[in-house]
Backbone as numpy.savetxt, mean C-alpha at the origin, in Angstrom:
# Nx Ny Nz CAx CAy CAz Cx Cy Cz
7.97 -19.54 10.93 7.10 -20.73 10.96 7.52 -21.66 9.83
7.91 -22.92 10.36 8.49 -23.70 9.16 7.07 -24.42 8.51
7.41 -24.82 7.20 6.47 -25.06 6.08 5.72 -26.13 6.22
6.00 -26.98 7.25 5.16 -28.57 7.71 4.22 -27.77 8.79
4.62 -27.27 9.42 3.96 -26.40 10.55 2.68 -25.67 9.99
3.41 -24.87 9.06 2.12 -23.62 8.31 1.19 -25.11 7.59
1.58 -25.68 7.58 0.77 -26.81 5.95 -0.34 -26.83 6.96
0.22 -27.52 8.18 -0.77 -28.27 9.45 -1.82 -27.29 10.01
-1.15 -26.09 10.06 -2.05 -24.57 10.56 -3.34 -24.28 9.13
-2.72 -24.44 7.92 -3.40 -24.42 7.03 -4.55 -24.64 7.06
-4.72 -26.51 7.44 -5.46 -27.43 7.39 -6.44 -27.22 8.17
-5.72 -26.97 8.92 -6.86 -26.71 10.76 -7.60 -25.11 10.44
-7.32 -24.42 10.27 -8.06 -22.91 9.62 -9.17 -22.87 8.90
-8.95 -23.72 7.80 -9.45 -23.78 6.65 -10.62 -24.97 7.33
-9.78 -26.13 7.98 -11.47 -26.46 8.52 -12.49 -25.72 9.42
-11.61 -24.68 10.05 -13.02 -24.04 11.57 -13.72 -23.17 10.16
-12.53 -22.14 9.40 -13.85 -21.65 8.44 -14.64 -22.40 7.44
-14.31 -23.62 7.00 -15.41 -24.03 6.19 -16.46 -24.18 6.70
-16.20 -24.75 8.64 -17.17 -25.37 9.30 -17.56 -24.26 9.49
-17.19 -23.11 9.64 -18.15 -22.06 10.98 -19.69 -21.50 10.46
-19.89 -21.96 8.86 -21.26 -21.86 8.90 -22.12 -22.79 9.00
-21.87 -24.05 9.84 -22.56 -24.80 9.81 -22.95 -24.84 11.33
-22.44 -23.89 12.44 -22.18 -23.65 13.36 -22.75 -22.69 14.07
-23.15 -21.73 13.14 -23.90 -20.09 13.51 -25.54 -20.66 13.25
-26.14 -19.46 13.38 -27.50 -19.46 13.31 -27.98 -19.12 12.03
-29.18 -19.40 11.65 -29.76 -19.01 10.49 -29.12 -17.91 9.34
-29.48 -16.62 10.72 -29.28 -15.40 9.99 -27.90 -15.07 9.42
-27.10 -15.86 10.58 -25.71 -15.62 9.79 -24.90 -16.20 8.76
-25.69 -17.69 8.62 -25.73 -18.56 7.52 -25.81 -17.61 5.96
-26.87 -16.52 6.08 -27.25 -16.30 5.10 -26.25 -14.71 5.10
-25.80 -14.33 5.69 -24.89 -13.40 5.73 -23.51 -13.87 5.10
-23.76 -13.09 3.77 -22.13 -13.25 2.79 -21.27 -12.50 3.73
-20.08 -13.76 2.98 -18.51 -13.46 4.00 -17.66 -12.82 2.85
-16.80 -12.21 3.57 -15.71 -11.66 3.09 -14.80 -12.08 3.33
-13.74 -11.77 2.78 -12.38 -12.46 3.27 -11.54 -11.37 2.82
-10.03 -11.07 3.71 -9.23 -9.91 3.52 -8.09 -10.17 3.33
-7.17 -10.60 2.22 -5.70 -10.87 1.95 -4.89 -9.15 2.10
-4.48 -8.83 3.26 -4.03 -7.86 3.89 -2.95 -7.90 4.56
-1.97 -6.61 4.42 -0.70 -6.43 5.13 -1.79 -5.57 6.82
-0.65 -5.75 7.47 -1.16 -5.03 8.80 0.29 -4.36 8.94
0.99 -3.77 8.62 2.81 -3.49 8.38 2.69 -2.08 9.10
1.69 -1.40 8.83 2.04 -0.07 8.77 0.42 0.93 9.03
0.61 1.97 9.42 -0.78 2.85 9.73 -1.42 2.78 8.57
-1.17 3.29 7.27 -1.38 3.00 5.99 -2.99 2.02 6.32
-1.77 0.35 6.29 -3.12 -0.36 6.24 -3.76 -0.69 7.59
-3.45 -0.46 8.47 -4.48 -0.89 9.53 -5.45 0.19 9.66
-5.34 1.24 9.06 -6.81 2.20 9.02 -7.71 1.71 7.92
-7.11 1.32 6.30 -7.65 0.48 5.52 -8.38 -0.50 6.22
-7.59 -1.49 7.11 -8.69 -2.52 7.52 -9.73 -1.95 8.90
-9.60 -1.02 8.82 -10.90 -0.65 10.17 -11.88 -0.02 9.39
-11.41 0.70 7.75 -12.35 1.20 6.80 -13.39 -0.05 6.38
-12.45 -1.07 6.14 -13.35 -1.98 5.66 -14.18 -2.90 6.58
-13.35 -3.01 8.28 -14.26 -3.75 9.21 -15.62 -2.83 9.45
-15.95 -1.31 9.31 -17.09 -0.76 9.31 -17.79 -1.07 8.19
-17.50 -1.22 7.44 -17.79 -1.14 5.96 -18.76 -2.35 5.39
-17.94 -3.31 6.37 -18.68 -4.79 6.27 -19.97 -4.68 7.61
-19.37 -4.12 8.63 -20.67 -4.21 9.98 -21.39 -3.38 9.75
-21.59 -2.15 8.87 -22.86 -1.65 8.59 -23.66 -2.43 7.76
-23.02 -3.31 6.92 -24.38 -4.32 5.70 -24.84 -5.00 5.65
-23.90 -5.92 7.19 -24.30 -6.80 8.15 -23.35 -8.10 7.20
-21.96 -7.56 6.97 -21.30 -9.05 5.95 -20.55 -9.36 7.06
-20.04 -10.61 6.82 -18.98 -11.48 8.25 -17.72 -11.10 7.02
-16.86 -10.70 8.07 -15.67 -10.30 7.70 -14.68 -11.14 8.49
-13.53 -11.54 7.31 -12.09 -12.23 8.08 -10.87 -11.86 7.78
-9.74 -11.43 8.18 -8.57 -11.09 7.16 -7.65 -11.60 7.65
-6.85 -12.01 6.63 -5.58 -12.58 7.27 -4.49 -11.95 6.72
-3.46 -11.96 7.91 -2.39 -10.96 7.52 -0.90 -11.32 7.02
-0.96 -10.24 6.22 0.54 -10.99 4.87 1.91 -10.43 4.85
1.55 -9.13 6.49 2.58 -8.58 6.70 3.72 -8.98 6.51
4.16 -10.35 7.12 5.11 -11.13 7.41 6.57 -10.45 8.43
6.02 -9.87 9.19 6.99 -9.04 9.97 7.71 -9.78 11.16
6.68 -11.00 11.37 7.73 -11.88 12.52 7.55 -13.13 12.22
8.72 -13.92 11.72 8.49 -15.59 11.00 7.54 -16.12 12.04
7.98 -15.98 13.02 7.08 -17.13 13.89 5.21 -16.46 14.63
5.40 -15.44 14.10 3.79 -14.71 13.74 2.50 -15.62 12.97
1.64 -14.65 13.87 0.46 -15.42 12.51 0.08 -14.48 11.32
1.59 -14.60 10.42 1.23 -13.99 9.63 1.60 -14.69 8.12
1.05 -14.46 7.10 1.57 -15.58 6.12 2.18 -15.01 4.41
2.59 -15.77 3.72 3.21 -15.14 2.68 1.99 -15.31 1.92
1.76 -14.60 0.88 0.90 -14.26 -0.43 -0.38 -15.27 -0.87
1.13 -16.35 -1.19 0.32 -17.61 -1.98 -0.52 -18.87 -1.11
0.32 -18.42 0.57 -0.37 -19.74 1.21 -1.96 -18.70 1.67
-1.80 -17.47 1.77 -2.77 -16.87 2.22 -4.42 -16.73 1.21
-3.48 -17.14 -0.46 -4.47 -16.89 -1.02 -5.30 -18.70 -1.10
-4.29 -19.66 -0.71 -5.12 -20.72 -0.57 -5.88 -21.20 0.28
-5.83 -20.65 1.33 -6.28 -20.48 2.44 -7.65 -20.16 2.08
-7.91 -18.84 1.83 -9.00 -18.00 1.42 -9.96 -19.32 0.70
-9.16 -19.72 -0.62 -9.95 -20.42 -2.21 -10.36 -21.58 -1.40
-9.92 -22.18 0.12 -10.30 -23.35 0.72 -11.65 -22.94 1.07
-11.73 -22.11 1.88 -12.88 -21.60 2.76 -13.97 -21.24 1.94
-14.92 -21.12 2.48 -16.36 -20.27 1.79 -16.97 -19.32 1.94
-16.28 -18.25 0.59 -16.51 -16.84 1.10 -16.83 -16.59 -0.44
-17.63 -15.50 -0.18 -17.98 -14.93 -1.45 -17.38 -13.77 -2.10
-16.59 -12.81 -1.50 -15.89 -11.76 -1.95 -14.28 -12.26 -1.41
-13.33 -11.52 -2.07 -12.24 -11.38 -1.62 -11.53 -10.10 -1.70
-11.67 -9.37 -0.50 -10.70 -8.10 -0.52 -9.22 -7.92 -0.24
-8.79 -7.46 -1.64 -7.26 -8.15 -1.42 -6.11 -6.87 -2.22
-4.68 -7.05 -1.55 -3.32 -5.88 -2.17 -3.81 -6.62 -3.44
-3.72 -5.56 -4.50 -2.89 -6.04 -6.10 -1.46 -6.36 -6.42
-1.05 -6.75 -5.81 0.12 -7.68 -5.90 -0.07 -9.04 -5.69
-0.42 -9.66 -6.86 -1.22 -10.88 -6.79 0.28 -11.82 -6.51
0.26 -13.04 -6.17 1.35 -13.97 -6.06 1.06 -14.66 -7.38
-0.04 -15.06 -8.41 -0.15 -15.27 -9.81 -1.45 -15.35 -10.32
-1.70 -15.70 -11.58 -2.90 -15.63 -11.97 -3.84 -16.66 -11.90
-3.01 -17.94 -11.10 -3.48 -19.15 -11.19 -5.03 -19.09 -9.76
-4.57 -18.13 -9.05 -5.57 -17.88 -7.97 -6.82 -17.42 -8.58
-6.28 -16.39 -9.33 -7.74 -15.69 -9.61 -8.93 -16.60 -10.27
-7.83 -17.28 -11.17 -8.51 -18.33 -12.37 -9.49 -19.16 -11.47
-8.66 -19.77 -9.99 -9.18 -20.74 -9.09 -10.62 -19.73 -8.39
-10.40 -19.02 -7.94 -11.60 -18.03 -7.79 -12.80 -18.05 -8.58
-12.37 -17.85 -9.68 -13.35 -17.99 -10.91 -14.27 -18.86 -11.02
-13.72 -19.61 -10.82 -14.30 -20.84 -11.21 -15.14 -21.52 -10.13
-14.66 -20.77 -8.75 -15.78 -20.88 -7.53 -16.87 -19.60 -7.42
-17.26 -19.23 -8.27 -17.96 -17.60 -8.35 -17.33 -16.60 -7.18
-16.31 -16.67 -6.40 -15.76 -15.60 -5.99 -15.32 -14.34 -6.59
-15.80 -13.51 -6.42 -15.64 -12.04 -6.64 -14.20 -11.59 -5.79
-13.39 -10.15 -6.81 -12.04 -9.95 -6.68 -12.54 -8.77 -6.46
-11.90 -7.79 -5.05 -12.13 -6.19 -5.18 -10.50 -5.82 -4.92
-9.63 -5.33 -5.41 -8.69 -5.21 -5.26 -8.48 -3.64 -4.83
-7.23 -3.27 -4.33 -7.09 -2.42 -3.27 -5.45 -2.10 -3.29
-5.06 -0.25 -3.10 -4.11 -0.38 -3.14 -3.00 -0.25 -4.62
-3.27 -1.26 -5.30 -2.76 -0.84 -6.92 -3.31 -1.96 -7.75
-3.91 -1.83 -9.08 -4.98 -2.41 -9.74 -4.01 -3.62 -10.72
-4.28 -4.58 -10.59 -3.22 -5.74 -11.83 -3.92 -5.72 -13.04
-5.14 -5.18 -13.20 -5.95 -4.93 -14.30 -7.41 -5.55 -13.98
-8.30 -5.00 -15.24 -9.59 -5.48 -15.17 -9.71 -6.83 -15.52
-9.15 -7.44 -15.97 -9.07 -8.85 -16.25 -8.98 -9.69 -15.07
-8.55 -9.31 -14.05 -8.25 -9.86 -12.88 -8.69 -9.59 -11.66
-9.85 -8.82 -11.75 -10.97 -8.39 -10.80 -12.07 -7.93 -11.28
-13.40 -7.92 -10.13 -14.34 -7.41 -10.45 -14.22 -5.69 -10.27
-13.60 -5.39 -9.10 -13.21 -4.14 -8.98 -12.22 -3.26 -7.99
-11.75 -2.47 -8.58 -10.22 -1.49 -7.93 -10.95 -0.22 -7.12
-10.13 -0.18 -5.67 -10.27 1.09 -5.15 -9.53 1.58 -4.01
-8.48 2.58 -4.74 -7.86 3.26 -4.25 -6.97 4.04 -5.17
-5.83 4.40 -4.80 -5.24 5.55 -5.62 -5.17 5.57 -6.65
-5.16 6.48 -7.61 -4.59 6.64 -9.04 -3.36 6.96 -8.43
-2.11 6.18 -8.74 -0.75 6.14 -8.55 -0.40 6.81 -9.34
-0.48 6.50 -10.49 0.66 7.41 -11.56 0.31 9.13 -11.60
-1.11 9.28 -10.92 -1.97 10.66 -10.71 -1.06 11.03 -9.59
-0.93 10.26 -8.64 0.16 10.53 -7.27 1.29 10.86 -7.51
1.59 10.43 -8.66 3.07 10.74 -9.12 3.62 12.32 -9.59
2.51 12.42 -10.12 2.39 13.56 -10.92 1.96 14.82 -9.57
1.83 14.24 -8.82 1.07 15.17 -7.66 2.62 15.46 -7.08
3.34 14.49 -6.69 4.63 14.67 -5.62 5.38 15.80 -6.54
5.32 15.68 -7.62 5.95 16.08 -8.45 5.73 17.85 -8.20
5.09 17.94 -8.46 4.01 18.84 -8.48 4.20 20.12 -7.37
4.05 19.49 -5.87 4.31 19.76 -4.83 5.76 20.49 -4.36
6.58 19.37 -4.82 7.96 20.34 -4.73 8.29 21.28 -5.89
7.52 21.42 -6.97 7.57 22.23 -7.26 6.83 23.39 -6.89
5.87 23.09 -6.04 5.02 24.37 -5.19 5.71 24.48 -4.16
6.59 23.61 -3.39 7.11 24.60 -1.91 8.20 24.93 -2.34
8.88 24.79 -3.60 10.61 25.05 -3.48 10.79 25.85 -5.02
9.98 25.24 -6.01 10.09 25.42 -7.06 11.30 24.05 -8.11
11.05 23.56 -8.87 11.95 22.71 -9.41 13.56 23.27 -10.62
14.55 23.13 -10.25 15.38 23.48 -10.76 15.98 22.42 -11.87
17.17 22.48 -12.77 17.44 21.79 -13.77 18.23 20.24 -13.19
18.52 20.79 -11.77 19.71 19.50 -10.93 18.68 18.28 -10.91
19.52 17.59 -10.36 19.06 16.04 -10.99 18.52 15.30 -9.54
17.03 14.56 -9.60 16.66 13.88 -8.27 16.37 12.39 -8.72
16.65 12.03 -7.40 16.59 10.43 -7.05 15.45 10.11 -6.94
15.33 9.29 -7.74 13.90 8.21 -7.62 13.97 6.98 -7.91
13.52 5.54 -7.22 13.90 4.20 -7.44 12.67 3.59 -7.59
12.66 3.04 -8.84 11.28 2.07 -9.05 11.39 0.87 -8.13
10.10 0.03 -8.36 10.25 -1.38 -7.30 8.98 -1.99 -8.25
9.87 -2.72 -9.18 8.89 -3.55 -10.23 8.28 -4.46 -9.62
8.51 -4.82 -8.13 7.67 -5.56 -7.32 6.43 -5.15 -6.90
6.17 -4.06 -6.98 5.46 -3.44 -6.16 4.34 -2.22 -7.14
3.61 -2.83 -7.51 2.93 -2.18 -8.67 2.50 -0.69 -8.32
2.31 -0.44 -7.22 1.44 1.01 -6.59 2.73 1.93 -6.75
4.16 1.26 -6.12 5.41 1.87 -6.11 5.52 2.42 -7.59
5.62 0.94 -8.23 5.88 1.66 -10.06 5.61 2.37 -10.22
3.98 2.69 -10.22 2.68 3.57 -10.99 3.04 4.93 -10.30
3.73 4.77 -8.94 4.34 6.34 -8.71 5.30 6.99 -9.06
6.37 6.01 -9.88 7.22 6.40 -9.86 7.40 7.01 -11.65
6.43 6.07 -12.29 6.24 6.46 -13.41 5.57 7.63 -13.61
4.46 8.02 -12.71 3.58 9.11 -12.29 4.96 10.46 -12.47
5.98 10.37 -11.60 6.87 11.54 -11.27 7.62 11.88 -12.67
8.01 10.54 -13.05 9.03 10.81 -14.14 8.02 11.96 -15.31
6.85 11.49 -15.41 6.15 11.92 -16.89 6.07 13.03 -16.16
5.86 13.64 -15.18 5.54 14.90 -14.71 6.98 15.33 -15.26
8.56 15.20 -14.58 9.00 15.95 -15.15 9.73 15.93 -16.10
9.46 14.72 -17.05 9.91 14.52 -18.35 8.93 15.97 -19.44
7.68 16.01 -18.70 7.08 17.01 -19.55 6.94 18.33 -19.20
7.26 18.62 -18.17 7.46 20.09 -17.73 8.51 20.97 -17.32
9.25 19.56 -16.89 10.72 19.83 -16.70 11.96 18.76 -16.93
11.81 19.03 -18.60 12.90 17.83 -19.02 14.24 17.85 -19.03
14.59 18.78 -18.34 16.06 18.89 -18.18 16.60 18.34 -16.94
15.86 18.08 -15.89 16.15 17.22 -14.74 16.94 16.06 -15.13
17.38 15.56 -14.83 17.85 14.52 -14.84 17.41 13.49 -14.14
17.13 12.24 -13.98 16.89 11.40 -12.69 17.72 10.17 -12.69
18.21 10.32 -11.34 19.34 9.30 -10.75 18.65 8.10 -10.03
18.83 7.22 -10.49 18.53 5.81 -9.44 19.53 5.23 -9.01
19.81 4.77 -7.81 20.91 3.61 -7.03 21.29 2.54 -8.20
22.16 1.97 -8.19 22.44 0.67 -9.16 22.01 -0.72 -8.61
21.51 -0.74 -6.76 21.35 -1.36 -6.29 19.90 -1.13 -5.67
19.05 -1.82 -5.85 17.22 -1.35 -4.89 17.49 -0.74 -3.55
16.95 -0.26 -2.83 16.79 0.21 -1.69 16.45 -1.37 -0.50
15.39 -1.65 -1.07 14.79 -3.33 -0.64 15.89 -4.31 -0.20
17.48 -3.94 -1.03 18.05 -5.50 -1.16 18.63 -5.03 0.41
18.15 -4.61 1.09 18.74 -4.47 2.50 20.11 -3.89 2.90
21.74 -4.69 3.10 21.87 -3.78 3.80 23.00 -3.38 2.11
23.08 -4.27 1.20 23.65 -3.57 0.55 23.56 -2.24 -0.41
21.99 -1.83 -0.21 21.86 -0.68 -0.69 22.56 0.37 0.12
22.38 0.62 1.43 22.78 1.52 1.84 24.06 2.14 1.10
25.00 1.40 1.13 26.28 2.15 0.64 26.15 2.56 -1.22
25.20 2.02 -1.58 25.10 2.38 -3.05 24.44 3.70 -2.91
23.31 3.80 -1.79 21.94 5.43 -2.00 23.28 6.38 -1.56
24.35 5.99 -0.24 25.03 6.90 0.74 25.93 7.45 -0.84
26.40 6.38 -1.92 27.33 7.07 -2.63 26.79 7.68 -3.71
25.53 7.32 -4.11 25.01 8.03 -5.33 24.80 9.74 -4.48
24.35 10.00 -3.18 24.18 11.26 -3.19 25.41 11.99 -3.17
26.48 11.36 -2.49 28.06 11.96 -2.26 28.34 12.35 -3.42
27.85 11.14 -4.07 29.08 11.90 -5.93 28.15 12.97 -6.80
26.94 13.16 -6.18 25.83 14.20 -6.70 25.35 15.23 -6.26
25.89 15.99 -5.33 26.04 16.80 -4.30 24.90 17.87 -4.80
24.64 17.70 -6.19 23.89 19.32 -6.31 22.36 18.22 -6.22
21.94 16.92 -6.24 21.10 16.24 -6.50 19.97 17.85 -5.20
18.75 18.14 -5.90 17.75 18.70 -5.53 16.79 18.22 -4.43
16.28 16.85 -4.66 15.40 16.08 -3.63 15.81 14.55 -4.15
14.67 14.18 -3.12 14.86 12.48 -2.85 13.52 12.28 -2.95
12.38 11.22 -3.85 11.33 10.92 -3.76 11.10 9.68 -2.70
10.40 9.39 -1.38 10.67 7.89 -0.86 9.07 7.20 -1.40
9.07 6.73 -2.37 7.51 6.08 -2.61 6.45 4.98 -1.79
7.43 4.90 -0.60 6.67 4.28 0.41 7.41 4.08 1.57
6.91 4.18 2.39 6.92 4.66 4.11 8.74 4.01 4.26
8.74 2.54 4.12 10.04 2.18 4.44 11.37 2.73 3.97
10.51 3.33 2.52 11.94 3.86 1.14 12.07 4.88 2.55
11.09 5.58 2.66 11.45 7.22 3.36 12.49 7.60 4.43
12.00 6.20 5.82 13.28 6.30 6.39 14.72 5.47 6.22
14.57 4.88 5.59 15.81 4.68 4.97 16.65 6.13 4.49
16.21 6.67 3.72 16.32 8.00 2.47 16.75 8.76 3.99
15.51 9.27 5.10 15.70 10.35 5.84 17.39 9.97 6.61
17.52 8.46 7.26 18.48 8.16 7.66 19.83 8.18 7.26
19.97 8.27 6.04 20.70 8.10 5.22 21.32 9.46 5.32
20.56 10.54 4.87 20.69 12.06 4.20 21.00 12.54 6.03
20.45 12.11 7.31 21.31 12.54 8.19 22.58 12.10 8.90
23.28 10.96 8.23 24.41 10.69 8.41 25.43 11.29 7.68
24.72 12.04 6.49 25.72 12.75 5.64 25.40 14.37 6.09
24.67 14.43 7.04 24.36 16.10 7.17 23.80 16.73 5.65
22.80 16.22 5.22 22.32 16.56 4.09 20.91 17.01 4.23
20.46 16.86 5.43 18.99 16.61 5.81 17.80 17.78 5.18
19.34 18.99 5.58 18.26 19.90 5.36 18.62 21.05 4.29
19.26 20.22 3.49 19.85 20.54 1.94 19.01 19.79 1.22
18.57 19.03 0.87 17.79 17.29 -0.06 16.30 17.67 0.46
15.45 17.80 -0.51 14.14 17.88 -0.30 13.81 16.54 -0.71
12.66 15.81 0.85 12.75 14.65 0.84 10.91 15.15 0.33
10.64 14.13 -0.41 9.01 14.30 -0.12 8.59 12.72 -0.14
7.40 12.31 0.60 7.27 11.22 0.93 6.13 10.88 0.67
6.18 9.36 0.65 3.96 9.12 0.41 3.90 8.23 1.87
2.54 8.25 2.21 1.88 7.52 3.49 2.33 8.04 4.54
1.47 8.40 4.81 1.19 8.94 6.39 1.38 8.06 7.89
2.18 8.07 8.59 2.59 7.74 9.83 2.86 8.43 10.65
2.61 7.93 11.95 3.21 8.71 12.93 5.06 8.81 12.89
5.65 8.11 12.39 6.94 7.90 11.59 7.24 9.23 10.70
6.19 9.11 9.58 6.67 10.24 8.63 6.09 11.65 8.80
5.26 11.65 9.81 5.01 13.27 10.17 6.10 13.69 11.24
6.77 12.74 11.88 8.23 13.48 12.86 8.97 13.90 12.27
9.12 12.67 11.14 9.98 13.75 10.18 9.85 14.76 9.19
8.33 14.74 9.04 8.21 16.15 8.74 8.11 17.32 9.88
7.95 16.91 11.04 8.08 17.86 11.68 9.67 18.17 12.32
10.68 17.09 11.93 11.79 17.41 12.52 12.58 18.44 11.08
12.00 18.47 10.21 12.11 19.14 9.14 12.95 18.39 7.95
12.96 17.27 8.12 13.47 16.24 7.36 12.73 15.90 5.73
11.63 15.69 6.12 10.80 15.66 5.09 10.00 16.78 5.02
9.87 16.93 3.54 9.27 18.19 3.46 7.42 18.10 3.06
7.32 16.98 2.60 6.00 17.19 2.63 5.39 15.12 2.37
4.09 14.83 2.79 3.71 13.61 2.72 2.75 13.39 1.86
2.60 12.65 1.17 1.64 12.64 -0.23 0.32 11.35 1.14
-0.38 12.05 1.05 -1.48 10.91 2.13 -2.31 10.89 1.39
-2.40 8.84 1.12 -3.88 8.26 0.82 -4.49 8.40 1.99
-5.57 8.06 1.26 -7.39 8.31 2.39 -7.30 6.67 2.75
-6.67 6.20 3.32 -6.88 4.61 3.42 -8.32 4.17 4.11
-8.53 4.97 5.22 -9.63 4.13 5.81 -11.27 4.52 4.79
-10.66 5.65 3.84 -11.98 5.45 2.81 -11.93 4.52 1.89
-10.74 4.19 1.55 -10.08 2.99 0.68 -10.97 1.75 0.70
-10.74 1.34 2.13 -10.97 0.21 3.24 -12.71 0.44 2.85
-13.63 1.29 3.37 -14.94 1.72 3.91 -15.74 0.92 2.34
-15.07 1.71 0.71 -15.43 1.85 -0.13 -15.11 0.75 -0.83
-14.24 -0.37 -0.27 -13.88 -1.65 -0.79 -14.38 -1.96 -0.13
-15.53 -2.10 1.37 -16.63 -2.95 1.56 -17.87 -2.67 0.92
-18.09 -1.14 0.79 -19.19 -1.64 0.05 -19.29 -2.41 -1.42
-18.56 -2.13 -2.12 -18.93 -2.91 -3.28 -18.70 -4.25 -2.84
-17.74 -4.67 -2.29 -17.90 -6.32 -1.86 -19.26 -6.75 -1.49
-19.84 -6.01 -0.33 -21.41 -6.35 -0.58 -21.75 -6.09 -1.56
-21.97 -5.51 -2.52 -22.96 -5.22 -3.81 -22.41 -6.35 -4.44
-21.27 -6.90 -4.42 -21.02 -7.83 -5.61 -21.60 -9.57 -4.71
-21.35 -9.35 -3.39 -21.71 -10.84 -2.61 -22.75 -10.78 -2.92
-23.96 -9.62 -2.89 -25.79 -9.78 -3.11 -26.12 -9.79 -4.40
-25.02 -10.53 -5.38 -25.60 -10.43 -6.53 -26.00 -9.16 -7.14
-25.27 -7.76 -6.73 -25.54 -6.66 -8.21 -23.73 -6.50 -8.53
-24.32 -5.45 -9.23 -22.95 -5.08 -10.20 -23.19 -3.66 -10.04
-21.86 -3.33 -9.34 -21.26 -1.85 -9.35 -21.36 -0.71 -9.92
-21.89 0.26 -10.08 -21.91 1.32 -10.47 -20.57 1.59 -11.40
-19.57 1.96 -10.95 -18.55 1.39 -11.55 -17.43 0.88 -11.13
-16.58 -0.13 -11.61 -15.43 -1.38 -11.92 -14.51 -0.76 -10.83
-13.84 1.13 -10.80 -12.80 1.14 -10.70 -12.86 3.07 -9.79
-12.72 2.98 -8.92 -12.82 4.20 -7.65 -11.63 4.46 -7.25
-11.41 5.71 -7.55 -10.18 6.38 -7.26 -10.45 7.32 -6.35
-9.51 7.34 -4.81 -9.84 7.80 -4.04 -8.88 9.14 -3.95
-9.14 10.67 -4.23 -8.55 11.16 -4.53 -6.72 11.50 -2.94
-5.97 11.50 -3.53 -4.62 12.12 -2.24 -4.53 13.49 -1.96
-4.30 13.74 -0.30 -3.88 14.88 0.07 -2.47 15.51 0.51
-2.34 16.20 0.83 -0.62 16.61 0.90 -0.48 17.00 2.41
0.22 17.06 2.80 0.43 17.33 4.53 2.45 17.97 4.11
2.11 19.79 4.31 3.84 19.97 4.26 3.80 20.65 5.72
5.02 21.29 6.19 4.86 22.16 7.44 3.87 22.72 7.90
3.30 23.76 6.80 2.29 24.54 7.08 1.13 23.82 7.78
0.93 22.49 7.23 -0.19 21.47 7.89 0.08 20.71 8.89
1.41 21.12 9.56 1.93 19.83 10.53 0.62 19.71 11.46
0.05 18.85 12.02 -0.57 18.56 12.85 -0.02 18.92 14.59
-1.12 18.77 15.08 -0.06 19.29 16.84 0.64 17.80 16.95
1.15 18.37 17.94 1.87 17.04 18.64 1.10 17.31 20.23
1.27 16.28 20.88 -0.16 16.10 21.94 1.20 15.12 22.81
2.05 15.39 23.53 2.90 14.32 24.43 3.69 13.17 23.68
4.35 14.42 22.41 4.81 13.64 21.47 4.42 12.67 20.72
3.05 12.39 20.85 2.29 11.84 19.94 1.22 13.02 18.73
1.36 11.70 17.45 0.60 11.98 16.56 -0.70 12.07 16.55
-1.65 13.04 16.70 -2.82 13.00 16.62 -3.25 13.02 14.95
């Protein structure tokens, strides 16, 4: 969608929602809105947003989200910053939104319209919301960690792990792993690509040669759904699949095949749609004028390895 186009879509959006409460009836007049700066990319978050579409229809809040996936240009889907102006146009009283803010100049603009921040996913700090809920990442970190050392045990050889300073939830996991085995097992070594995984296609040949020239490398961490099959794809073009203990975070029907094709060995799963449920309610508590019990809800992660594979039902994921 070219940028005269989105400006014009902008315009027209931002007027049906300013207008649409002038449009409804009483009761819904007085029913605080929400608004949802949300990816729809992946199972991850579209259970998040069905956590939070209940979440809002039990309290009786009008809920809207717009999506930041950006998976098809000519989609209705939008990048970060036009999504967050979008929102600061309209009249809504909460905003449920990724912590990967596009800058601070939004929040400030928020502010200053009494909009309330519940952030979701990975926290940019208390300064920059009213309140966080979802994982303790760097707790996740320490968990993956953890794990392969419960199905395999951890040895002194050296594993791959790639930060993504873009991506704050990514960091906080990846920092999570290192302190795990910087302190329990500091003789590991850890290898990163010289090139991101992200920069598309030129990583490939950087991940394909860092494992070739590291042959004894132990596992592969993928800190989010896309790292994973990349990582799984990768490790079966080299016939490594089932040498490389892959362990993975987020749950898909994607990453349980490959744990069930025995590729990955185990999935670090957020609770997303409690994520979602528990970032509506405080959005109501903060739209009706109270204040939260507390700022910042950590929804604890579960592990899914073989032993837990789920059935398969006609090759689908139940």
């Amino acid at each position: 969608m070219n940028r005269l186009k989105k400006r014009t879509l902008i315009t027209i959006i931002c007027g049906i929602l300013c207008g649409f409460t002038q449009t409804v009836d009483a009761t819904e007049v007085c029913s605080p809105r929400i608004a949802g700066i949300l990816s729809t990319k992946s199972t991850y978050w579209q259970e998040m947003l069905q956590g939070i579409e209940e979440g809002c229809r039990e309290q009786g809040l009008s809920f809207f989200a717009l999506d930041i996936s950006l998976q098809d240009k000519d989609a209705m889907t939008w990048n970060v910053l036009d999504a967050w102006r979008l929102v600061l146009m309209s009249d809504v009283d909460v905003i449920i939104a990724e912590g990967n803010l596009p800058d601070t100049e939004v929040i400030k603009e928020a502010r200053e319209k009494g909009i309330k921040i519940v952030l979701v996913d990975s926290d940019a700090g208390k300064e920059l919301r009213d309140a966080y809920v979802g994982t303790d990442n760097v707790q996740a970190g320490y968990l993956a960690a953890q794990i392969l050392d419960e199905l395999y045990g951890i040895s002194n050889n050296p594993v791959m792990i790639q930060d993504n300073e873009t991506n704050a939830a990514v960091s906080d996991r990846f920092y999570g792993i290192c302190e795990a085995l910087r302190q329990k097992w500091p003789d590991v070594e850890i290898k990163s690509p010289e090139t991101p995984w992200y920069s598309e296609r030129v990583s490939n040949s950087s991940l394909e040669n860092l494992i070739l020239e590291n042959p004894d490398i132990q596992a592969i961490f993928g800190l989010m759904e896309s790292e994973t099959m990349l990582y799984a794809q990768i490790l079966k073009q080299i016939n490594l699949e089932k040498k490389v203990h892959l362990i993975a975070f987020d749950r898909s029907e994607e990453t349980l095949e490959l744990l069930a094709d025995g590729i990955v060995d185990a999935v670090i799963v957020q609770q997303s749609y409690e994520v979602g449920y528990q970032s509506a309610q405080i959005a109501g508590c903060l739209a009706n004028g109270g204040t939260p019990e507390q700022d910042t809800i950590y929804i604890d992660c579960s592990v899914i390895s073989h032993k837990d594979l789920p059935a398969l039902d006609g090759g689908k994921i139940e």
